[in-house]
Gaussian input, Z-matrix of N, CA and C with variables (Angstrom, degrees):
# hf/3-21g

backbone

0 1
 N
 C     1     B1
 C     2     B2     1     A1
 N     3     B3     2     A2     1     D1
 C     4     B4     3     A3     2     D2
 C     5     B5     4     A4     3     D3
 N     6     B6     5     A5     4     D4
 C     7     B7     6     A6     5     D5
 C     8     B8     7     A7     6     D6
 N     9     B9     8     A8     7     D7
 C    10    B10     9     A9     8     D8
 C    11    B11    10    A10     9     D9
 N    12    B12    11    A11    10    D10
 C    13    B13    12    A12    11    D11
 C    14    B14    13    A13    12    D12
 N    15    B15    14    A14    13    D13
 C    16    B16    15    A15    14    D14
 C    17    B17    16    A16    15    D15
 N    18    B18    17    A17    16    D16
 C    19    B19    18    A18    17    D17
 C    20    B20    19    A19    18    D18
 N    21    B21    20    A20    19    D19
 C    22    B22    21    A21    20    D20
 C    23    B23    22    A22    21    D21
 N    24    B24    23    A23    22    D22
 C    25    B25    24    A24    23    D23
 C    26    B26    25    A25    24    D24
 N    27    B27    26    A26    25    D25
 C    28    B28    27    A27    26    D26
 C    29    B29    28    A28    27    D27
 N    30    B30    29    A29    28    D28
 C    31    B31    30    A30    29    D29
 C    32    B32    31    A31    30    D30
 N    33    B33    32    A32    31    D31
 C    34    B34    33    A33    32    D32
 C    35    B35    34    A34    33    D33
 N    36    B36    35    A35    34    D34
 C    37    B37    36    A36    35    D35
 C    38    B38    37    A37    36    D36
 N    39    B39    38    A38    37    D37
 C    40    B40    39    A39    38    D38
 C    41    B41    40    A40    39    D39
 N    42    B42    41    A41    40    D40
 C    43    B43    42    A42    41    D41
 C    44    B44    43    A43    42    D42
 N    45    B45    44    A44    43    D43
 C    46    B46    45    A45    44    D44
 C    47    B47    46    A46    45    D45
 N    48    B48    47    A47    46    D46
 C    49    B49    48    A48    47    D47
 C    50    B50    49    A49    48    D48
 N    51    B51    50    A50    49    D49
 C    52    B52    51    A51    50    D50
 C    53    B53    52    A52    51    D51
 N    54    B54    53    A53    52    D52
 C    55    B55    54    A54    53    D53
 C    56    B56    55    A55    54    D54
 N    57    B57    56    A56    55    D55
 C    58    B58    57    A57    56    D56
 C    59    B59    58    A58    57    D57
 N    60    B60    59    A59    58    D58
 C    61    B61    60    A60    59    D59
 C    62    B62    61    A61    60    D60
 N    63    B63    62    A62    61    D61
 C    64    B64    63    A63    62    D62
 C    65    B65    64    A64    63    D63
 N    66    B66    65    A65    64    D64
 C    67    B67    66    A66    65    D65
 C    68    B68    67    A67    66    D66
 N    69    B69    68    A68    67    D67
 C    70    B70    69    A69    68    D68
 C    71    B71    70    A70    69    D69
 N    72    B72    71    A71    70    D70
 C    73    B73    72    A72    71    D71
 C    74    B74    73    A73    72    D72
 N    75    B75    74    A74    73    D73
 C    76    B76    75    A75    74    D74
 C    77    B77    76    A76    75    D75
 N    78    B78    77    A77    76    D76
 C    79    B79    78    A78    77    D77
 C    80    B80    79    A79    78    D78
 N    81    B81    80    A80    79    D79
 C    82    B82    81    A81    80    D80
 C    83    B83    82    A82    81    D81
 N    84    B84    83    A83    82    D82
 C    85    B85    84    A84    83    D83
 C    86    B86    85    A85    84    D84
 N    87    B87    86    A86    85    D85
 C    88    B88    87    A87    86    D86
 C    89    B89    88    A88    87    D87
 N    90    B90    89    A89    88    D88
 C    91    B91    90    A90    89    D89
 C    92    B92    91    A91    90    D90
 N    93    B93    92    A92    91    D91
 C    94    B94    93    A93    92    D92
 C    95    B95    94    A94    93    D93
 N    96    B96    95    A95    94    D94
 C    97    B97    96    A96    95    D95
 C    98    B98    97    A97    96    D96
 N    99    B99    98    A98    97    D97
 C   100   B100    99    A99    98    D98
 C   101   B101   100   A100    99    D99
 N   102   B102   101   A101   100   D100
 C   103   B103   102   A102   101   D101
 C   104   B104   103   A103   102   D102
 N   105   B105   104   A104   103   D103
 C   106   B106   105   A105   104   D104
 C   107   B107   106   A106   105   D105
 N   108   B108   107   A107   106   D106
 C   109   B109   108   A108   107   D107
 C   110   B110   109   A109   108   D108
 N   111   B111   110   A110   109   D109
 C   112   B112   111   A111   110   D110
 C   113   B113   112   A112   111   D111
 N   114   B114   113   A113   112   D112
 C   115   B115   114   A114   113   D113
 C   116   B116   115   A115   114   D114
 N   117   B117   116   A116   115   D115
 C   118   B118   117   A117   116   D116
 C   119   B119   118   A118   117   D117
 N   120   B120   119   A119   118   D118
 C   121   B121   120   A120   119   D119
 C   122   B122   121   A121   120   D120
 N   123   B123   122   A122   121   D121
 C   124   B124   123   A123   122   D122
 C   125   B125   124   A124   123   D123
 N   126   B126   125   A125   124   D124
 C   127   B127   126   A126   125   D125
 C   128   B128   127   A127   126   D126
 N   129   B129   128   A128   127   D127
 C   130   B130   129   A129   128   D128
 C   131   B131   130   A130   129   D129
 N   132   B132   131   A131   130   D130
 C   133   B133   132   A132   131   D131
 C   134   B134   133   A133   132   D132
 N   135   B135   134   A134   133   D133
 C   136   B136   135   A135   134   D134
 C   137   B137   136   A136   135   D135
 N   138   B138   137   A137   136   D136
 C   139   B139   138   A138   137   D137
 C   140   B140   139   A139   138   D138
 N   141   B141   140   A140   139   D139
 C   142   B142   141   A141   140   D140
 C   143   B143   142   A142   141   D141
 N   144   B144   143   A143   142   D142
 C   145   B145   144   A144   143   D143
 C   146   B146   145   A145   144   D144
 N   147   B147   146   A146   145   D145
 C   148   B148   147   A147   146   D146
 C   149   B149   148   A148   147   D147
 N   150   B150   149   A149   148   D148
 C   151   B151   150   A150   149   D149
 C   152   B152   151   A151   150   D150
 N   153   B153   152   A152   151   D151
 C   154   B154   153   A153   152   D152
 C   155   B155   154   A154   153   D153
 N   156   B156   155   A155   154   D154
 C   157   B157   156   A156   155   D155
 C   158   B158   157   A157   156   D156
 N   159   B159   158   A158   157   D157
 C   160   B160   159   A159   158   D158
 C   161   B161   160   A160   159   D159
 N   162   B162   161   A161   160   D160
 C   163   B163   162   A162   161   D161
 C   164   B164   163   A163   162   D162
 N   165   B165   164   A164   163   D163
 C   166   B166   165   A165   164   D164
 C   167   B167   166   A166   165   D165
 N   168   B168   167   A167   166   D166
 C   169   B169   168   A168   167   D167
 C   170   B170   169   A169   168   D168
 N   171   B171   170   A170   169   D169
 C   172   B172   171   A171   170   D170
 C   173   B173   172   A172   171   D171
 N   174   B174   173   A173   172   D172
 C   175   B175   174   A174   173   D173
 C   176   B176   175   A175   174   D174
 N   177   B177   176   A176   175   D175
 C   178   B178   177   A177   176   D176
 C   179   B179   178   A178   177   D177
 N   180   B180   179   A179   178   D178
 C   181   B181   180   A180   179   D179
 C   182   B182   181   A181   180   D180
 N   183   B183   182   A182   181   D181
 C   184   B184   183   A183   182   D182
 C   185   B185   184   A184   183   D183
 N   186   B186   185   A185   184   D184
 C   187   B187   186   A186   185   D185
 C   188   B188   187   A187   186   D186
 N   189   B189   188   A188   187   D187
 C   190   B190   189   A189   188   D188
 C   191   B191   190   A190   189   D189
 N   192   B192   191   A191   190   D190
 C   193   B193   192   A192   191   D191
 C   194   B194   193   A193   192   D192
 N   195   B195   194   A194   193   D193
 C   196   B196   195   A195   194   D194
 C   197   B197   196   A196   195   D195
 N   198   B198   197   A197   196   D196
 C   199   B199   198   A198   197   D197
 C   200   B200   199   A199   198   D198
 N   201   B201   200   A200   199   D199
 C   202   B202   201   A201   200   D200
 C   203   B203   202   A202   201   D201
 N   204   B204   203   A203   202   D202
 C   205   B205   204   A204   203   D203
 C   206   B206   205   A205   204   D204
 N   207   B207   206   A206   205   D205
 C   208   B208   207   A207   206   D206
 C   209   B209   208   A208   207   D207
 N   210   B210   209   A209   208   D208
 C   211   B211   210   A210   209   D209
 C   212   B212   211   A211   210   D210
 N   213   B213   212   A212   211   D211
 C   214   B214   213   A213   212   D212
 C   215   B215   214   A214   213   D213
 N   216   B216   215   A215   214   D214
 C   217   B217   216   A216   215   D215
 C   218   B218   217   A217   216   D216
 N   219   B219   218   A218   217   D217
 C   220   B220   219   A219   218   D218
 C   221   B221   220   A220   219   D219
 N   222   B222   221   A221   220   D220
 C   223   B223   222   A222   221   D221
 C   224   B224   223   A223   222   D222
 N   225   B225   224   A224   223   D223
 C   226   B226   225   A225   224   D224
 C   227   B227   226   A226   225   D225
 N   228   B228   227   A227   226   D226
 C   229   B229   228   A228   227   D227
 C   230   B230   229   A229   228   D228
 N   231   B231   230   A230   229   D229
 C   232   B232   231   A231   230   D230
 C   233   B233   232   A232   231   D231
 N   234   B234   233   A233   232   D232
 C   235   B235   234   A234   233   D233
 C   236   B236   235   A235   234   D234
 N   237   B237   236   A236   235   D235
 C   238   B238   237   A237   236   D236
 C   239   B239   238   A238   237   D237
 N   240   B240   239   A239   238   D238
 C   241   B241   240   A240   239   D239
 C   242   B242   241   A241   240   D240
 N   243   B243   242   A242   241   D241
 C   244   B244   243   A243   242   D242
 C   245   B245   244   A244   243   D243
 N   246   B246   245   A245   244   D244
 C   247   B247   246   A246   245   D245
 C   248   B248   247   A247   246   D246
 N   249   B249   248   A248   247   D247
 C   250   B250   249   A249   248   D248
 C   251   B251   250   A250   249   D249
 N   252   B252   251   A251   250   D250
 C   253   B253   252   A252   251   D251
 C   254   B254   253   A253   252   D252
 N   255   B255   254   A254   253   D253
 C   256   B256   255   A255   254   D254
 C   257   B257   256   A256   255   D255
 N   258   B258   257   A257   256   D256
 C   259   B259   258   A258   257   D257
 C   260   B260   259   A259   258   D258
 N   261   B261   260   A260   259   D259
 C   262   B262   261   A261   260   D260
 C   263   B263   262   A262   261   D261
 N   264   B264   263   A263   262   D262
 C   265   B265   264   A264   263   D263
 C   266   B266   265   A265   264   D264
 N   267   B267   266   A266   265   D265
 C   268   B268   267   A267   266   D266
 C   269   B269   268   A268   267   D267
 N   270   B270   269   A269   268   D268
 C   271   B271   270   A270   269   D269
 C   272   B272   271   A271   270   D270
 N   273   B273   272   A272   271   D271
 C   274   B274   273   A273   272   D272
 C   275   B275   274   A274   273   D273
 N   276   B276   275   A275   274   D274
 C   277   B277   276   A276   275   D275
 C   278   B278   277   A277   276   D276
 N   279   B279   278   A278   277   D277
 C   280   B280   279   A279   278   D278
 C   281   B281   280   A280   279   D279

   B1=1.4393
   B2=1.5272
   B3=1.5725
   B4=1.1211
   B5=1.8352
   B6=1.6011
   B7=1.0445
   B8=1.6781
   B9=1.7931
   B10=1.1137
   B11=1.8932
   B12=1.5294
   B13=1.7610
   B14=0.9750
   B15=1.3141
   B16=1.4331
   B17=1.6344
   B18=1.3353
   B19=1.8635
   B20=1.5120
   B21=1.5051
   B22=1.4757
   B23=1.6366
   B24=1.1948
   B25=1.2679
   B26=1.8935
   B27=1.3580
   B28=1.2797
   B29=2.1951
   B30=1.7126
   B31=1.6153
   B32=1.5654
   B33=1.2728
   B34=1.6457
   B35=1.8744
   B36=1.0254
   B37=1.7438
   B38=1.4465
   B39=0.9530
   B40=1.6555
   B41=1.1478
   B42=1.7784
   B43=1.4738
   B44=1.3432
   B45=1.5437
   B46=0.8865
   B47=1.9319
   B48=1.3135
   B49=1.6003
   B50=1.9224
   B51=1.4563
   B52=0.7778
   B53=1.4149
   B54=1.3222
   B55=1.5607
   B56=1.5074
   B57=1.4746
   B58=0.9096
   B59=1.4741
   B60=1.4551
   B61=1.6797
   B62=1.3911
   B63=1.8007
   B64=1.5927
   B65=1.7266
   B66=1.8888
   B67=1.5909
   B68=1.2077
   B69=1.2806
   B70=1.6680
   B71=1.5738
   B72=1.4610
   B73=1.1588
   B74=1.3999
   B75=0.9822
   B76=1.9215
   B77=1.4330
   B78=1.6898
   B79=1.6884
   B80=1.7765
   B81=1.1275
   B82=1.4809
   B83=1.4839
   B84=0.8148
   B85=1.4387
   B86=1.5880
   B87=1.4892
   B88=1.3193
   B89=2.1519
   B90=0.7305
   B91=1.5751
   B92=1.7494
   B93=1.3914
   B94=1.3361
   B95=1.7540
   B96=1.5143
   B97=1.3125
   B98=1.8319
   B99=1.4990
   B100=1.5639
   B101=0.9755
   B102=1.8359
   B103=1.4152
   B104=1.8203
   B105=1.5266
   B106=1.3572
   B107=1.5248
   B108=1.3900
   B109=1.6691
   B110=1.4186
   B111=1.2594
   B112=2.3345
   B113=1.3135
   B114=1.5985
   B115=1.1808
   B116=1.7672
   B117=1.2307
   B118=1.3094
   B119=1.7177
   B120=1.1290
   B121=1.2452
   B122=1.6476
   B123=1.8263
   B124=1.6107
   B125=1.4145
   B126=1.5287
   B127=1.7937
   B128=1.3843
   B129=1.5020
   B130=1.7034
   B131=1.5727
   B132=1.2363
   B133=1.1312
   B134=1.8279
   B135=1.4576
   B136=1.3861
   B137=1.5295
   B138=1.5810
   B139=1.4305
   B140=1.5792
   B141=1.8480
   B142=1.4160
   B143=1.5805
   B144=1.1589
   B145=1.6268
   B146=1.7839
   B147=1.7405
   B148=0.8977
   B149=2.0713
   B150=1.3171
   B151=1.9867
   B152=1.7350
   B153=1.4737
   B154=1.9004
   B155=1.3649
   B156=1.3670
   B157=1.7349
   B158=1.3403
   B159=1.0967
   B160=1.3520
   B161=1.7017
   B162=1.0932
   B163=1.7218
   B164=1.5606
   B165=1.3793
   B166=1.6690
   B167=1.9258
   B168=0.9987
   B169=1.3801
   B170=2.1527
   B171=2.1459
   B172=1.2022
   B173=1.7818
   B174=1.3560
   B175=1.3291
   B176=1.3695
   B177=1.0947
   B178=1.5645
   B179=1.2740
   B180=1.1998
   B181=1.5460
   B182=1.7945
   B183=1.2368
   B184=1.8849
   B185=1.5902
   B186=1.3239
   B187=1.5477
   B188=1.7073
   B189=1.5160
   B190=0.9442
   B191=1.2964
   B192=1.9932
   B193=1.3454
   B194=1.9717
   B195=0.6444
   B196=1.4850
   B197=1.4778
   B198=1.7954
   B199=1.5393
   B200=1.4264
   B201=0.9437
   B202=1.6956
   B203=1.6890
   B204=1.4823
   B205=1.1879
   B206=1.2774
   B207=1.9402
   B208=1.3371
   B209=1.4589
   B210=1.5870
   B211=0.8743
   B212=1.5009
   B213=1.5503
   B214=1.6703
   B215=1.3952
   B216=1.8793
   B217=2.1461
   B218=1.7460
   B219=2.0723
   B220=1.0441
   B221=1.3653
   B222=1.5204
   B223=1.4435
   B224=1.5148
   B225=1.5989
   B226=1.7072
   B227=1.5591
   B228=1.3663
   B229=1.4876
   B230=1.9867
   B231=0.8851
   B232=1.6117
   B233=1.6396
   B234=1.1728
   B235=1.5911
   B236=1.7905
   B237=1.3949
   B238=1.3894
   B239=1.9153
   B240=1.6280
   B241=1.2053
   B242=1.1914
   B243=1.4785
   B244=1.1964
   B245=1.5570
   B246=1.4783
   B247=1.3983
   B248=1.9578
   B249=1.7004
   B250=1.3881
   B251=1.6578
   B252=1.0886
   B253=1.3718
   B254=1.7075
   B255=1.6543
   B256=1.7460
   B257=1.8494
   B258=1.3748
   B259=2.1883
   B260=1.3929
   B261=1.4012
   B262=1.7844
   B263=1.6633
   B264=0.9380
   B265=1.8332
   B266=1.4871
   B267=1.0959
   B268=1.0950
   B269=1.5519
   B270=1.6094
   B271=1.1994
   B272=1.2526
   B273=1.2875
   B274=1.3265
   B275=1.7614
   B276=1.4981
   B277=1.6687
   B278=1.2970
   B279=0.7802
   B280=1.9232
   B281=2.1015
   A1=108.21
   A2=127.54
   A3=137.86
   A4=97.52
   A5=127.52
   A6=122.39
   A7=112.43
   A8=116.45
   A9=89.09
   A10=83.49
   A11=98.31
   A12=90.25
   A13=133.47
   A14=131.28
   A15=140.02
   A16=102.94
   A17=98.17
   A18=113.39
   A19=110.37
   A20=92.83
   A21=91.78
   A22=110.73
   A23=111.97
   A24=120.65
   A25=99.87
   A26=108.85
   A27=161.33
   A28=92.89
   A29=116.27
   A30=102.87
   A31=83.13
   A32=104.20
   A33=114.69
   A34=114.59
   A35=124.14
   A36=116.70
   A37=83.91
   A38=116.36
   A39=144.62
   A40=121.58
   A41=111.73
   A42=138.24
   A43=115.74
   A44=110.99
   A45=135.18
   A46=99.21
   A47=120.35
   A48=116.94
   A49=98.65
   A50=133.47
   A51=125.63
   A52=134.00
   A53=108.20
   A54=128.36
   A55=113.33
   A56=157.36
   A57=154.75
   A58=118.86
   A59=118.04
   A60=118.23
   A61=120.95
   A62=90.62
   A63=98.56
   A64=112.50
   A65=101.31
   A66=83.06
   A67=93.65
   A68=155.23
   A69=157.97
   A70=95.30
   A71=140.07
   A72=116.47
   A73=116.77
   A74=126.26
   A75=149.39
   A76=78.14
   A77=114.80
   A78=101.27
   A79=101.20
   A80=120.64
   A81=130.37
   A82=83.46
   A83=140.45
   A84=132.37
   A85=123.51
   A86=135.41
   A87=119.91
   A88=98.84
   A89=105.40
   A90=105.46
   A91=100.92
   A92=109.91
   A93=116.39
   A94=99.87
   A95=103.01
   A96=120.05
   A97=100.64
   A98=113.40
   A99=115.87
   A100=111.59
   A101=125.47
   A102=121.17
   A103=88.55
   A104=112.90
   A105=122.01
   A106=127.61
   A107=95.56
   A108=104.33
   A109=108.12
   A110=95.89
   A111=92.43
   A112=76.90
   A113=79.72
   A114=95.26
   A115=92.02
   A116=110.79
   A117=117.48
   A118=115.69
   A119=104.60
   A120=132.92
   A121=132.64
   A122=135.34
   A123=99.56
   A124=117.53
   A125=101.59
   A126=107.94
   A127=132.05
   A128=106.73
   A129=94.35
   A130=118.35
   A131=156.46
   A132=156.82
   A133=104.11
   A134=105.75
   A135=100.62
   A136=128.93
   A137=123.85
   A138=94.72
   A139=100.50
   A140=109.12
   A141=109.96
   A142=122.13
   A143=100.77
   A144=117.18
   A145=86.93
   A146=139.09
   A147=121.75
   A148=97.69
   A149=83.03
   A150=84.72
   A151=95.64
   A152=92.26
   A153=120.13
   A154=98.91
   A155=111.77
   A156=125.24
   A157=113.70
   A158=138.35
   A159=132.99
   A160=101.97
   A161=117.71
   A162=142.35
   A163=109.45
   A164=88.73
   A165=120.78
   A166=82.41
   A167=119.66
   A168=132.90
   A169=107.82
   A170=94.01
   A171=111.08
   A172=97.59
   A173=127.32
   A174=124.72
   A175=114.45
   A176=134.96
   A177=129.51
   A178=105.73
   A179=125.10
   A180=127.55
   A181=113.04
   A182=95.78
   A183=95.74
   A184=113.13
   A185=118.46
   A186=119.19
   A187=115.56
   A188=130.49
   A189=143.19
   A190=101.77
   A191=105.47
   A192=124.95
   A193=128.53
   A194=131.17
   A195=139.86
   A196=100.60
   A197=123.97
   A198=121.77
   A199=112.67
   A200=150.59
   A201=165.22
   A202=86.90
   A203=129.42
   A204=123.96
   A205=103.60
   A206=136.46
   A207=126.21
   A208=147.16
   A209=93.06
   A210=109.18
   A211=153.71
   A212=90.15
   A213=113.07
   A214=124.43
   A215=82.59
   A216=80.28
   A217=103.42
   A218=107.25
   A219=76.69
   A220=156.43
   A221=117.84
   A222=129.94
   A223=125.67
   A224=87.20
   A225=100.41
   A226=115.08
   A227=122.94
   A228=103.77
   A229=98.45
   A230=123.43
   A231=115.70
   A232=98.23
   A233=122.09
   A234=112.81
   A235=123.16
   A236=91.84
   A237=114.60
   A238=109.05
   A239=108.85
   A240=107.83
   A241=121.48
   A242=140.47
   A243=143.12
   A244=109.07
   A245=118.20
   A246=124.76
   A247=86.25
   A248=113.86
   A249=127.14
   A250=101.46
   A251=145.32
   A252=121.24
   A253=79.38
   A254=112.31
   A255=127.56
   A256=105.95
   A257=93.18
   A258=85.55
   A259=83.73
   A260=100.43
   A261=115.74
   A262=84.27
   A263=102.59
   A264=142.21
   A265=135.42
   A266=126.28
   A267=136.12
   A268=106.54
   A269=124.75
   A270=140.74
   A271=119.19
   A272=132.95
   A273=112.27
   A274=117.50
   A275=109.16
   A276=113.12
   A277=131.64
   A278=110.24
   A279=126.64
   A280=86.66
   D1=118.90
   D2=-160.37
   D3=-89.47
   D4=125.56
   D5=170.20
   D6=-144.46
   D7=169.84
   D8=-147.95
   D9=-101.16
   D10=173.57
   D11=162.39
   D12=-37.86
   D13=-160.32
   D14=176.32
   D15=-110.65
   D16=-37.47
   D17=167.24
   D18=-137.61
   D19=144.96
   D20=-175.83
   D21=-115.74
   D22=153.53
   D23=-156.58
   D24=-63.11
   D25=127.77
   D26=153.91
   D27=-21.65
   D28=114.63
   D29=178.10
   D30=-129.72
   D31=149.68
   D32=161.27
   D33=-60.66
   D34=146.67
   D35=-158.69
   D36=-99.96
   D37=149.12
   D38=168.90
   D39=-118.67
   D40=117.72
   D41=167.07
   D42=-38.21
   D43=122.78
   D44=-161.70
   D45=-88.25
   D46=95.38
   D47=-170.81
   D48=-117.47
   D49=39.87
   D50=137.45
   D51=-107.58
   D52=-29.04
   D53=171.74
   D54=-17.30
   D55=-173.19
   D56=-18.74
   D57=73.12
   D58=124.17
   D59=134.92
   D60=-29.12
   D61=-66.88
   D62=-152.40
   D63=-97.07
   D64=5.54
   D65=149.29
   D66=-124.54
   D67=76.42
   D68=75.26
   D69=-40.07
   D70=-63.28
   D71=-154.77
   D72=-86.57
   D73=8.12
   D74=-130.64
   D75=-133.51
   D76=103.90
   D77=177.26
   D78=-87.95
   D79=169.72
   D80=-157.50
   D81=-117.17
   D82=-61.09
   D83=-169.61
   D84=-112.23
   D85=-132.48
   D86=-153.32
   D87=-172.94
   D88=137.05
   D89=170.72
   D90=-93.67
   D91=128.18
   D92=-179.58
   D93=-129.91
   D94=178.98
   D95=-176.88
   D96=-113.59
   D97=165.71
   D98=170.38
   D99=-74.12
   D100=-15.08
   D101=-171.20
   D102=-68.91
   D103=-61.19
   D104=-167.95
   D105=-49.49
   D106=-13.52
   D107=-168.32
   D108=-126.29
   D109=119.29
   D110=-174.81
   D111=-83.53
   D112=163.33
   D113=156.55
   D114=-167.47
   D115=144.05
   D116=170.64
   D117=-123.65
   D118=149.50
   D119=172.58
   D120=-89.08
   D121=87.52
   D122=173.32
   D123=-90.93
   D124=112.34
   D125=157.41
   D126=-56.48
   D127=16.69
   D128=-165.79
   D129=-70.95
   D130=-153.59
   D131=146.99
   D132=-85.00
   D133=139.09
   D134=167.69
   D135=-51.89
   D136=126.44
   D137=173.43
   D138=-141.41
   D139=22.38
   D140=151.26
   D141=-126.03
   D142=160.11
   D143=-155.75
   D144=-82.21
   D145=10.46
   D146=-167.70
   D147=-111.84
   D148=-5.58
   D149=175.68
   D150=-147.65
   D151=94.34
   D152=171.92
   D153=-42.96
   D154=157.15
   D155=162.90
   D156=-70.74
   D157=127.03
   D158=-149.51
   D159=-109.73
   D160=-12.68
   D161=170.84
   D162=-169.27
   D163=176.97
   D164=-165.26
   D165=-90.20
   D166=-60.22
   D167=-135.48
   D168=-79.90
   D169=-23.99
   D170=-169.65
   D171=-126.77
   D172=50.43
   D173=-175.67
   D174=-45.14
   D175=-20.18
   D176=-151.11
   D177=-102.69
   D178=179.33
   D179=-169.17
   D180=-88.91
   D181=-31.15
   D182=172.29
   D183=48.74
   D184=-4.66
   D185=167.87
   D186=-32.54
   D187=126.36
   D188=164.79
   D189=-80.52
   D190=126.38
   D191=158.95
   D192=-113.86
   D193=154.87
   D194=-161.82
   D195=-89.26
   D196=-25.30
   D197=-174.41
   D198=-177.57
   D199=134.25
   D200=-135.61
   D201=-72.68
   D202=-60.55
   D203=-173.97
   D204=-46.30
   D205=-61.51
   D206=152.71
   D207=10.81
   D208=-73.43
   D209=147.52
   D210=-22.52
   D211=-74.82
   D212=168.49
   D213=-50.55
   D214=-28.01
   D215=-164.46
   D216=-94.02
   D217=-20.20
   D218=152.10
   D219=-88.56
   D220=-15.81
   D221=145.63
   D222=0.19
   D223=-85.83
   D224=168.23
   D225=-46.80
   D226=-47.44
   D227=-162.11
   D228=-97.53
   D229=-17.27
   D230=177.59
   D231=-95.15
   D232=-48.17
   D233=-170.12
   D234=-112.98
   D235=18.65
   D236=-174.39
   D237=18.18
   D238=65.50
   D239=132.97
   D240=-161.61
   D241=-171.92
   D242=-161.84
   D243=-117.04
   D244=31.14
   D245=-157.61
   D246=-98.51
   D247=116.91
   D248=169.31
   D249=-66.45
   D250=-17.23
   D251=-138.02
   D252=-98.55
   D253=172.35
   D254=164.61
   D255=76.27
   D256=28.03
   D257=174.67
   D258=-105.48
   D259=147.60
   D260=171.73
   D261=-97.94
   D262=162.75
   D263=171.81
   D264=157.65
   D265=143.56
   D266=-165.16
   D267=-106.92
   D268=0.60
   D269=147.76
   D270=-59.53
   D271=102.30
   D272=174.12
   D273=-83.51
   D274=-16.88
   D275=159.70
   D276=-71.93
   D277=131.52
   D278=-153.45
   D279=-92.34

């Protein structure tokens, strides 16, 4: 079972010489809240050979999804079923 350190080895940072001014000042993204951002979770237990157990200690699939429909479709096609129960989210809108 392949896992990573506890720390990972230490790189000197490298100057950034393609950048832009005006997209340095041009932010690319956004500060949000958990209310604002779904996010779902599947807890199921693995039961395809196409997403390995990743530990003893974390059996379940823990895959991050973007929205409950997400979700669903991945279910069906990695764990072939349509069973709702075991998604974490802090969304309560589906």
């Amino acid at each position: 079972m392949a896992s990573l350190p506890s720390l990972l080895p230490s790189k000197p940072a490298l100057q950034d010489t393609t950048s832009t001014a005006d997209e340095i000042k041009t932010p690319l993204g956004k500060a949000t809240t958990p209310e604002s951002t779904p996010i779902f979770i599947c807890a199921l237990e693995h039961t395809s050979s196409l997403r390995p157990v990743v530990s003893d200690a974390l059996p379940g699939c823990y895959r991050l999804l973007p929205s409950f429909k997400a979700v669903m479709a991945h279910r069906k096609k990695d764990h072939q079923t349509d069973d709702e129960s075991q998604i974490i989210t802090w969304n309560s809108d589906r």
